[in-house]
N, C-alpha and C positions, 0 to 999 in steps of 0.2 A: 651408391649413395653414401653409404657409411665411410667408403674409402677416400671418398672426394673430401667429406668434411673431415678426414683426419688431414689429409692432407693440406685441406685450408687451416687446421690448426696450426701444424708445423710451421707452415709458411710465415702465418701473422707472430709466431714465436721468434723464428730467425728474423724477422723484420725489426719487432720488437728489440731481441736482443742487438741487434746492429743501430737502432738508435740508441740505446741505454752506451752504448761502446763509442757513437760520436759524443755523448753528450761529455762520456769521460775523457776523450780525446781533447777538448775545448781548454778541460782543465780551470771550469768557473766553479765554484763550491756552489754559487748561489744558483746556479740552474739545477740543481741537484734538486734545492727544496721547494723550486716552482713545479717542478714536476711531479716530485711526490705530493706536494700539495694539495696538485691538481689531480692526481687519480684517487686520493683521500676525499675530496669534497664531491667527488662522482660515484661514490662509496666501492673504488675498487681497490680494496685493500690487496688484495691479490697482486696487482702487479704494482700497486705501490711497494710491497715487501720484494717482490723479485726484480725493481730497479736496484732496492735498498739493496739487496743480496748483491746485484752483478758490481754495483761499488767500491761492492768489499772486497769483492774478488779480483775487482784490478787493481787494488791496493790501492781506493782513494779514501781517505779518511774524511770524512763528511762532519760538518757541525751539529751539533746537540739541537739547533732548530730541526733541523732534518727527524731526528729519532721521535723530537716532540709531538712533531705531525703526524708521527706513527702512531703514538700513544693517543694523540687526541683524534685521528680516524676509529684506531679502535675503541676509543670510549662512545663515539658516536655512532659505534655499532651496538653497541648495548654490549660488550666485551670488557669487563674491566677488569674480569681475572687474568685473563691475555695481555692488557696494560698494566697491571700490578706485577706481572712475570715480567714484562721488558721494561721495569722499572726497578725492579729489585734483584730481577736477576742477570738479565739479557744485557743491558749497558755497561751494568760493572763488570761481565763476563769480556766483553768488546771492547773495556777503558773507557771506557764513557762515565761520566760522574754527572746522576741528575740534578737541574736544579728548578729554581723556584719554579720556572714555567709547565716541566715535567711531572711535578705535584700537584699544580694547579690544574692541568690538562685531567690528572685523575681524579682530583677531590671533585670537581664538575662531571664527571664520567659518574663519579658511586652519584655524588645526590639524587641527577636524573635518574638513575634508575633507584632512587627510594633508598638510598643505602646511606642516609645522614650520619648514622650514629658512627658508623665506619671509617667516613671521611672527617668526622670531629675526630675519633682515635688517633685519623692520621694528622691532623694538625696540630693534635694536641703532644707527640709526638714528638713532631718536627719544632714545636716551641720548645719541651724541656730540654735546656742545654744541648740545642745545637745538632738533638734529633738529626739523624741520616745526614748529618752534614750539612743541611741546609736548613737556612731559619723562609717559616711563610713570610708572606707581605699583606698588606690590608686587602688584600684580591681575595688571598686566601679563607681569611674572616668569611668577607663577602658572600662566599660561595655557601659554604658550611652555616653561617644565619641564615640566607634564604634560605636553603632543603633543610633545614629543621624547620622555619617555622611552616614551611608547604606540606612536612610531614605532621603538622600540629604539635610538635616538641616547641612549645611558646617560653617556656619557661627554662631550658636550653639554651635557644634563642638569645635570649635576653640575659642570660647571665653570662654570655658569652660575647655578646653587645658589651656590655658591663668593662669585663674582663680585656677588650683591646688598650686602651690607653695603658695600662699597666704594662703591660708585655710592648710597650713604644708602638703601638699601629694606632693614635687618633680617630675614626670614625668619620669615611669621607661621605659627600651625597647619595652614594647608591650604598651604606650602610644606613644612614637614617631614612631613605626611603624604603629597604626592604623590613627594616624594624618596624615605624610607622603604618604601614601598609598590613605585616604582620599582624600586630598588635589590635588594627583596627577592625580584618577579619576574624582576631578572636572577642570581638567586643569588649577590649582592655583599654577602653576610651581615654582612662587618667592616664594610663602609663604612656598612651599616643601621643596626647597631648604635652605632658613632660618632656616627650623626646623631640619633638618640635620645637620647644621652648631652650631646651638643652643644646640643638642645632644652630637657632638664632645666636643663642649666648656666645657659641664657640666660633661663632660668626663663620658658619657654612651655611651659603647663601641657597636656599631651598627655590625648586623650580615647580612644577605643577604639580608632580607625583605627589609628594606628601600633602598638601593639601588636596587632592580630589580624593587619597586612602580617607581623609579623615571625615571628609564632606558625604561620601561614601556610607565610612561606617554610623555616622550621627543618621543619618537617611533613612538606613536598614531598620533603626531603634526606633524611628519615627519622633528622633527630636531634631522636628526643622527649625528651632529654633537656634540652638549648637551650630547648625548647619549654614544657616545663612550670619551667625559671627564668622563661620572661620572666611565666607566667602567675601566678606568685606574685608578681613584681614587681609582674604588673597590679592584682592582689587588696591588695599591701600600698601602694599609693601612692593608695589609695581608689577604686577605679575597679571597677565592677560588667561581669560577663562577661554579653555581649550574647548575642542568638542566632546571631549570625555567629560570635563565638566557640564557641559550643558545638558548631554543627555542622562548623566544623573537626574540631574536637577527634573529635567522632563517627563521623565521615564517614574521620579517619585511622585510630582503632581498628579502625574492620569494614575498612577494608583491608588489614589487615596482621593479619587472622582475630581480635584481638579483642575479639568482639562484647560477651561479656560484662562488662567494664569498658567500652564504650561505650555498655551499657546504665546501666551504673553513672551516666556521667556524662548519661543522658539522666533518670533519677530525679531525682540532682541539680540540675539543671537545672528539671523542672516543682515542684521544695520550693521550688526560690527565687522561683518566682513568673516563671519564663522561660517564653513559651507556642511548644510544638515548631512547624515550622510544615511545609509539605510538603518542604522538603530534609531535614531532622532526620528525617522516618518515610522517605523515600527512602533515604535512607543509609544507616537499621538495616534495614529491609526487606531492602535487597542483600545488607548481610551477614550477615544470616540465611543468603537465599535460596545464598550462595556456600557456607555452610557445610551445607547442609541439615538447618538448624535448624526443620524446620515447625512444630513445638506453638510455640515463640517467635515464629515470623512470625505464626500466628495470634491469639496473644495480643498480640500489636502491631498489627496490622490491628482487633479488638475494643476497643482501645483509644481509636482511631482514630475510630473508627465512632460510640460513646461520647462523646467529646468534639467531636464533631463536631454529634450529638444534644443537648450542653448548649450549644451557640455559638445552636443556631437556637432553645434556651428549652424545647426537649424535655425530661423528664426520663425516664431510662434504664431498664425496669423485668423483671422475670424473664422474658419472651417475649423483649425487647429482648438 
């Protein structure tokens, strides 16, 4: 038995190694980093680094996309001291000079794994005067505001928010949405609200995210009043309420007992062409179930059941 599966090892290695030697026969660069790509997104680093290896050894010189997707497999391994070695040491050992995409692939590597402060170092870094040879890009921001403010460094965050248009990176929609959003999970309602207002000014046109952060956080505080301004703003500056919006919105009524305006707005909601989805019946469920409304939880549960009947082509009929 043991001898059989060494032997199937060998095998699938010569097989291995003899497609890695067609693929360099072909002589396309770009097939090089659909392949690595593809055992990086299957999490086999393993023989992603031993295509990369048999490469080298035929003397094909492969593009920095290539190395990138090694770097950003192993950050998705939870590896980023392996990624910070074949970034600072491994590439420039091989001629390889990293750039923005190779920092960016790490700085996203430390955040996920909770390492903000390490990844602001490294950016902070790569800004003064041209740091490792390569300056960041607004991605790079991006990355470093959100894992600070998801590590609750709010105040980081935002001086670092602050801090881009200085250093030439403007502040695009997925930086005022991760601020916003931030700010509104730390209940820094003024400072949310400024950034919103700061975003219209610099005339970046805002999409539902920062308005549902804010509608969100006014919700939590339990001032629906806040809450249904910004929802008019969102309605009059052209912008259609998702179903994250609505199951906020729903999900705060049955908390605060009422169900029947949260029913209102879950009508509302299937007229416009919003389809409820399992939080939206969760939410009225409960607060039915809190107020000991049964004939209503069961007429939501039939409803349910119902539409559930028409998704799979079923049509609903008097036994149903």
């Amino acid at each position: 038995m043991a001898r059989s599966r060494v032997n199937m090892m060998a095998t699938n290695a010569c097989a291995f190694d003899i497609r890695i030697r067609c693929f360099c026969n072909v002589g396309r660069l770009d097939l090089a980093d659909i392949l690595i790509r593809c055992f990086c997104n299957v999490g086999r680093l393993d023989l992603a680094f031993a295509a990369f290896g048999l490469f080298l050894r035929t003397g094909w010189r492969v593009q920095n996309v290539v190395l990138n997707q090694l770097i950003k497999g192993l950050c998705d391994g939870k590896r980023t001291g392996d990624a910070m070695d074949m970034v600072f040491r491994r590439m420039p050992e091989l001629g390889y000079t990293p750039d923005v995409f190779s920092y960016n692939a790490l700085i996203k590597g430390l955040c996920a794994e909770k390492k903000s402060q390490e990844a602001l170092e490294l950016l902070l870094h790569m800004t003064a005067n041209g740091g490792y040879n390569c300056s960041p890009d607004v991605v790079s921001y991006n990355i470093v505001i959100d894992g600070l403010f998801k590590e609750g460094e709010v105040d980081k965050a935002y001086f670092l928010f602050h801090e881009m248009p200085g250093q030439g990176f403007p502040p695009d929609l997925v930086t005022y949405s991760s601020v916003i959003d931030g700010l509104c999970k730390a209940q820094a309602m003024d400072k949310a609200e400024a950034s919103l207002q700061q975003m219209l000014y610099k005339g970046v046109m805002p999409n539902t995210r920062p308005y549902n952060s804010l509608i969100h956080g006014y919700c939590s505080l339990g001032q629906l009043v806040e809450a249904v301004r910004l929802l008019k703003k969102m309605s009059g500056g052209g912008l259609q309420l998702n179903v994250v919006t609505y199951n906020m919105l729903i999900d705060y009524y049955c908390k605060i007992g009422r169900c029947a305006e949260a029913r209102s707005i879950f009508d509302s909601m299937v007229r416009r062409g919003q389809k409820p989805n399992a939080t939206t019946y969760c939410s009225l469920l409960h607060g039915y179930a809190t107020k000991g409304a049964l004939v209503d939880m069961h007429d939501l549960l039939d409803l349910m059941i119902r539409d559930e009947m028409r998704q799979n082509g079923l049509r609903p009929n008097l036994v149903s």
